[in-house]
Each structure stands twice: as structure tokens, then as C-alpha cells.
N, C-alpha and C positions, 0 to 999 in steps of 0.2 A: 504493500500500500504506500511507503513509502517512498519507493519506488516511483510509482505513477504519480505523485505528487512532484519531485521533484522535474519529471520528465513535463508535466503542467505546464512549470514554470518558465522551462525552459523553451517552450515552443509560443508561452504567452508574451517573452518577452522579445521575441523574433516578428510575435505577429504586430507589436506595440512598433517597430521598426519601419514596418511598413505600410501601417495606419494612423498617421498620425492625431485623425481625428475621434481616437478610441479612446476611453476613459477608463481606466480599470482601479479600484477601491481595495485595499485590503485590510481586513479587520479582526485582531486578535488580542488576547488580553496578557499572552505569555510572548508572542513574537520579536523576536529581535531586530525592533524598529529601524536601526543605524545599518546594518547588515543587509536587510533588505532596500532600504532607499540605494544603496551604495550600488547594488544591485541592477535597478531599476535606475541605470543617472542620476543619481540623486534625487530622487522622489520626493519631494514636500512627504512631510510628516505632520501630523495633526492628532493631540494628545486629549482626550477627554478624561476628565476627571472622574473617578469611579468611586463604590462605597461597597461596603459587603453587611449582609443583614447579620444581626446579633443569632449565634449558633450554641445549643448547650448540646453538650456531646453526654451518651450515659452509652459506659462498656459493657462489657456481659456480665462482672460482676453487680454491676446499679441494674440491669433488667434482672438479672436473678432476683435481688431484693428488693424493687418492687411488684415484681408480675408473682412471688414466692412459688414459682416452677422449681418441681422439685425431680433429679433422675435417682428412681428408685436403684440402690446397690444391688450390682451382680449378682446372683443368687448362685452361679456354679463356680466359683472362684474361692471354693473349701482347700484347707490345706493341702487336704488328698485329690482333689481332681487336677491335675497337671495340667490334661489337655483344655480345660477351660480359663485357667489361669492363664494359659499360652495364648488360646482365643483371643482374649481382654486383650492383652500385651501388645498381641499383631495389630490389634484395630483400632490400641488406640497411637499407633506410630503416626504422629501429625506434629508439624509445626507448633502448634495451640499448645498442646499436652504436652510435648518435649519442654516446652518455655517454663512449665507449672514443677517439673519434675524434681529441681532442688532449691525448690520453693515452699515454706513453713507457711501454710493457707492460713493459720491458726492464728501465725502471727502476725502478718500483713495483712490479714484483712479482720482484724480483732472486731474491727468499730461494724461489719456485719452480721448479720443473726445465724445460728448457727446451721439452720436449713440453707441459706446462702453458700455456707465454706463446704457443707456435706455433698455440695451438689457442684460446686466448683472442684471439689477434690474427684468424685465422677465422671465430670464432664469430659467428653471425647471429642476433639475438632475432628475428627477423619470424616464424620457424617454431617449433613446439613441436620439442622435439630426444626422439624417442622412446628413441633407441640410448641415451640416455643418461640418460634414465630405466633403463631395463634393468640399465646397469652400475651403477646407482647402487644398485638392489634388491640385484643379485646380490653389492657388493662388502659389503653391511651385514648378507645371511646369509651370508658363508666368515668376514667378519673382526671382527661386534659381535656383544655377548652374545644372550641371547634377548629378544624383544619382539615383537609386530606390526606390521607393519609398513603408514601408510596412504598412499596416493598419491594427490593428488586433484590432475584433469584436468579440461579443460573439458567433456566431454560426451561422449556417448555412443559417438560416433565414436572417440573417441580410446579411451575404454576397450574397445573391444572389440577394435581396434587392436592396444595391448600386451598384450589378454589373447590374443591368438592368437600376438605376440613371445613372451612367459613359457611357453607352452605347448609352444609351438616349440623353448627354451633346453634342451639337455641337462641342466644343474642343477638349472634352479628349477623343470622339469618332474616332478621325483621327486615324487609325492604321499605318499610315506612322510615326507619331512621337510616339504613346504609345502603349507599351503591356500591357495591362490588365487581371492579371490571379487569380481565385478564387484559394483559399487553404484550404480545409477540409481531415480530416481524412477519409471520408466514401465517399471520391472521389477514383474511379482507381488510381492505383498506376503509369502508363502510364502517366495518368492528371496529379499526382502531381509532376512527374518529370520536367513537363517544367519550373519551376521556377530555374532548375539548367541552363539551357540553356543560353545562353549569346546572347542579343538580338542585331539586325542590329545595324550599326554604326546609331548616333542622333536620338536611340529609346529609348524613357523611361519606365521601368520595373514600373509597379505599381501591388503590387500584396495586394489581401484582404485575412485574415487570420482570422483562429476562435480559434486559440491555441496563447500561448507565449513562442513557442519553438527559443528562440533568439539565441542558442548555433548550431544550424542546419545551421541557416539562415548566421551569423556572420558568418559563416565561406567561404558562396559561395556570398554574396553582400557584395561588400568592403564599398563603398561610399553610404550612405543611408540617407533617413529622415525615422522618427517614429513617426505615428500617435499613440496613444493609447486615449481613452476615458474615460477610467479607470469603466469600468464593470465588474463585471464577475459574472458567473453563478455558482451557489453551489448543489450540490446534496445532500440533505438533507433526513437521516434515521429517523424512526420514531418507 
């Protein structure tokens, strides 16, 4: 992809050579303004002044204690079962879990409740944890103001996944207070329009995503929460 970007540029600025009465605009908020005008002839540059909205961040320890999701302990990981102890072991080999591993829960996270450290000390990153996406939906419509609410997952799989959990929940299944809408690329273009729609007065927008197109979304949900999980899928050549 990279690739074809730069090869872009490089035919854009051949075709600026020879047209001189083309205009071309480029706009980014990380781009190396100096670098490209130098580029471009010298390009006039034009700087707008920007702001970022106030953001409060809560990790997996602040959802654990307040959604009190809890993963029930291993049940075949007795002293005498080997080959279940070796199960747990292999599956919980993740990044997440490795980080925890000569890590005192008890002591660093003293100031949370004990269900919190039992369930961090459990906790496996190697699976996406759906149950707790759910509580984390359901605990930010009984107990935050209003906003939309977006979730983004790896794929298609998984959204269809907790859209058949949410559907299934006694709560979040009231269509009088939530709209609940999947968001894939290999959806109609029809489907993926309703997330622009602007939903009944005291409904709440919950919409599940398999991309991090946050410059689409930001621009049509003002007031939001952001689940993210922190996954994602790689496509790997060989």
C-alpha cells in the first residue's frame, strides 16, 4: 500500500508539470509539511490550528472493577492433572499474560477489590474475552450519560458473534432505548449507511466495528465511548 502511495505521488507530480492550471490540496495532521512542499517546489504551506477533545482512558484493570466481571478459576488444573495444567500454560502464552507473570497483583493493584486481582490473576490475553465486552457495553448504558457507543473487533466473526450476545441480553435487547448496528466492509453499502442516521430521541447508538476507521466515525458521533480490546489481525506473506 505503501507502495502505491508513493508511486501516487510520483506521477501526481509529473502530471502538476504539465498542467499548470491544476490545483492539488494536501491535508494531514502527522505529515511532514517542509518535506513535502520541498517536494512539490516549494509549495505554500498553510497551518490551521487544531484542539483534541478531553479523553479519560480506563485499562482492563478499571473495567474489571467496574463492570465486577469475574473468570471463574480453572477447575482441571489439580496438582495431579498435568495434562490440564499444560492446557492453561499453552493458552495462556500471550503478550498480556507474559507482562503479569513476575508481577505481585496483590501488591500493585492493593487499592482494587479482590474479585478484580482474582480475575486479573486468571485472565488470559490469547482469546478475545467477548463476556466482557458485553459487561462493559451494558455497565456504560445503566451507569454513563448518553453517547454512542463504538466497539471495534477484529472481524466479522467476532461481530456477529456479540451481535447475536446483545440481542440475546434482556437489557440491551430493548430496541426502545438501543440501536444496535454491525459495521463490516463486505456489508451493502445501504447497511453500512445507517450508522450515519441519527437515532430516536433517548436511543442509544451502539455500533460493533471490524476496522479503526476513527476519522469516518469522528466526524458523524460527537459524544462517544470507545471500546477497543486491542487485537488485531495481520496478513502475513510468505
Amino acid at each position: 500500500m505503501k507502495f502505491m502511495k508513493d508511486f501516487l505521488l510520483i506521477i501526481l507530480k509529473d502530471v502538476l508539470s504539465h498542467h499548470q492550471d491544476l490545483r492539488v490540496i494536501l491535508m494531514s495532521g502527522t505529515i511532514n509539511a517542509d518535506l513535502f512542499s520541498q517536494y512539490f517546489g516549494n509549495a505554500p504551506i498553510i497551518h490551521i490550528k487544531g484542539f483534541t477533545y478531553p479523553v479519560v482512558e480506563f485499562f482492563l484493570v478499571d473495567v474489571l472493577e467496574k463492570t465486577s466481571y469475574r473468570i471463574a478459576p480453572q477447575s482441571n488444573t489439580s496438582a495431579g492433572d498435568f495434562r490440564g495444567r499444560q492446557k492453561l500454560a499453552e493458552s495462556r502464552k500471550d503478550a498480556l499474560t507474559e507482562s503479569f507473570e513476575d508481577v505481585d497483583i496483590d501488591t500493585l493493584y492493593k487499592n482494587y477489590s479482590l474479585t478484580t486481582r482474582q480475575t486479573l490473576e486468571a485472565w488470559s490475553g490469547s482469546q478475545l474475552n467477548l463476556g466482557l465486552v458485553e459487561s462493559t457495553v451494558e455497565y456504560i448504558c445503566r451507569h454513563e450519560g448518553d453517547g454512542a457507543i463504538l466497539v471495534f473487533l477484529t472481524g466479522w466473526d467476532d461481530i456477529s458473534k456479540l451481535f447475536d450476545t446483545i440481542i440475546s441480553n434482556k437489557f440491551l435487547r430493548d430496541t426502545g432505548k438501543f440501536l444496535v448496528l454491525p459495521l463490516h466492509g463486505s456489508m451493502p453499502s445501504i447497511d453500512q449507511r445507517e450508522i450515519f442516521d441519527r437515532p430516536p430521541a433517548n436511543v442509544r447508538k451502539v455500533i460493533y466495528m471490524g476496522c479503526l476507521n476513527f476519522k469516518v466515525l469522528l466526524t458523524v458521533l460527537f459524544s462517544l465511548f470507545l471500546i477497543v480490546h486491542g487485537w488485531s489481525k495481520l496478513m502475513v506473506s510468505y
